[in-house]
C-alpha positions, 0 to 999 in steps of 0.5 A: 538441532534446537531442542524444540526440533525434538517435538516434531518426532511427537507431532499428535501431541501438539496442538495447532498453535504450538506447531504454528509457533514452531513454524514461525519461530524455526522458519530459517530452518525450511530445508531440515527435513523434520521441519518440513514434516512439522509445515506439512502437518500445520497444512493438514490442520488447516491453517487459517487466512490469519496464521497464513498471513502471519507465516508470510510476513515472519517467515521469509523461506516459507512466504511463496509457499504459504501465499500459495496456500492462502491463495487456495483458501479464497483471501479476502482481497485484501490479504493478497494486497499485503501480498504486494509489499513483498518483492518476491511475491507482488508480480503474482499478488497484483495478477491475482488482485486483477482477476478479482474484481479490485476496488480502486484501494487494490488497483492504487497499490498494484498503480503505485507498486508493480510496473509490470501490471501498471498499465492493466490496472490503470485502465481498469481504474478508469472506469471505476470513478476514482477518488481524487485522493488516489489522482493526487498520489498517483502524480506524486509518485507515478511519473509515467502516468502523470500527465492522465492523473492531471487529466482525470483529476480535471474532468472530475473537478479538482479541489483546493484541498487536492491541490494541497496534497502535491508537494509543489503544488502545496509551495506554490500555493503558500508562496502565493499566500504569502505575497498577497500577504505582504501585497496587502500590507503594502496596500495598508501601508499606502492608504495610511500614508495618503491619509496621514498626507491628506489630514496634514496642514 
């Protein structure tokens, strides 16, 4: 075993941080039992919301385990909306943001990011006045849900600058710009030219 593994067999000698540290450093090695012992003394010092945070993004053996202690720990919502960028944690983070009172930035992630929790957490994204920036991602990303987004963003009043954030929407608008533009010149052109014919002899 790595030479740090030693330290384990003297745990009342390190500090929190350096046991965080090994945690961290030696996550691949969840199934040694000493590294087992130096993961169940970190949670007997009480880890806090940030070092659990930082074990789940570091440490991908550990990540059900210490999202679960975070859970037990009353995160903020957004600690277990990070949650959702992991594949084996995002089903579970999404329930948990549900039964949270989410804003409309935690019900935009579960929309985006977890089919299986979509259609609860677009109802509830109804009723809490979303912003129109959240409408225009939710029709560049989420097909099934499109046709609402369009519908929502209407009633509510869509803006130029909203327009512009959708892709095809965006083309179509410069390509419109630019046909008025070469129109207008044409115009130009045309009133030059009568007045040229008009001031000849």
């Amino acid at each position: 075993m790595p030479e740090s593994f030693s330290r384990v067999l003297i745990l009342t000698r390190i500090n929190y941080r350096d046991i965080l540290s090994l945690v961290i450093e030696k996550g691949g090695c969840v199934k040694n039992k000493k590294f087992n012992k130096l993961w169940q003394k970190l949670l007997e010092l009480q880890p806090t919301n940030e070092d659990l945070s930082r074990i789940i993004y570091a440490v991908e053996p550990l990540r059900k385990k210490a999202f679960q202690q975070l859970l037990k720990q009353n995160p903020a919502n957004w600690r277990i909306r990070d949650a959702i960028s992991y594949e084996s944690l995002k089903e579970e983070a999404a329930q948990q943001l549900l039964k949270r009172d989410p804003n409309n930035e935690d019900l935009i992630w579960i929309i985006l990011y977890v089919e299986s929790s979509r259609e609860e957490a677009w109802k509830l994204f109804l009723k809490q006045d979303p912003e129109n920036k959240y409408l225009v991602r939710i029709i560049c990303r989420v097909e099934s849900l499109n046709n609402g987004a369009w519908d929502q963003l209407l009633k509510q009043g869509i803006r130029l600058e909203d327009l512009n954030e959708i892709p095809l929407i965006k083309s179509l608008i410069e390509e419109a710009s630019e046909i008025r533009k070469r129109a207008e010149a044409r115009h130009e052109i045309v009133q030059k030219m009568n007045k040229l014919i008009r001031s000849s002899p």
